[in-house]
N, C-alpha and C positions, 0 to 999 in steps of 0.2 A: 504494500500500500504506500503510494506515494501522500508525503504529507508538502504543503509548503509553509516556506517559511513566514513568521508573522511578517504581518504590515507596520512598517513603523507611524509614529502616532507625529505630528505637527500641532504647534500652536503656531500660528502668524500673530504679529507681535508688530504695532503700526505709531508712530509719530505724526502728528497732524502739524506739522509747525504753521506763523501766522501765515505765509505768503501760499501756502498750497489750500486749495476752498476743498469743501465737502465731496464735491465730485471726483475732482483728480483722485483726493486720497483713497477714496472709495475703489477708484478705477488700478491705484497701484496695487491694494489690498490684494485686487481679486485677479491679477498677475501675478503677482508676489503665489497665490495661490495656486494657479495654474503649473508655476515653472514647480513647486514642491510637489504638487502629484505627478509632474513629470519625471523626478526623479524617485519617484514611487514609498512617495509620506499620502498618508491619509489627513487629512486638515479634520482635526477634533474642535478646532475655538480658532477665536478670533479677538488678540487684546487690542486698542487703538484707545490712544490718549492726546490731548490736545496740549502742548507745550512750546515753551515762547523759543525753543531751541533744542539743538543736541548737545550744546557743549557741557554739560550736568555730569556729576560723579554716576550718577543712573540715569537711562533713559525713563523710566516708568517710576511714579510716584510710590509711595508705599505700598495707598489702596491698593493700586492696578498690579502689585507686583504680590498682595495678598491674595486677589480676584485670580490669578496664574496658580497658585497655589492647591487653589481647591477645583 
């Protein structure tokens, strides 16, 4: 009996900084999404946080890094 092997499991994990609007970021999410089940992840979530930048010791807040968590 042939078995295969598990699917591995994805979170996408998104930065909204100010200059990108609702749409783009939405539209990178669900590339970003696209390209990970092409390398054969299953997308279980989806975290996206609104931030005045990337330069921060963490990209995601506490909450959102608590919300990853569970």
């Amino acid at each position: 009996m042939e078995t295969k092997p598990p699917v591995p499991l994805a979170v996408l994990v998104g930065i909204q900084t100010p200059e990108v609007d609702d749409v783009a970021h939405e539209a990178s999410l669900e590339e970003l999404g696209r390209l990970v089940k092409t390398l054969g992840y299953q997308v279980v979530g989806t975290v996206s946080q609104k931030r005045e930048g990337t330069g921060a010791g963490s990209l995601l807040g506490s909450g959102k890094l608590a919300e990853l968590v569970h």
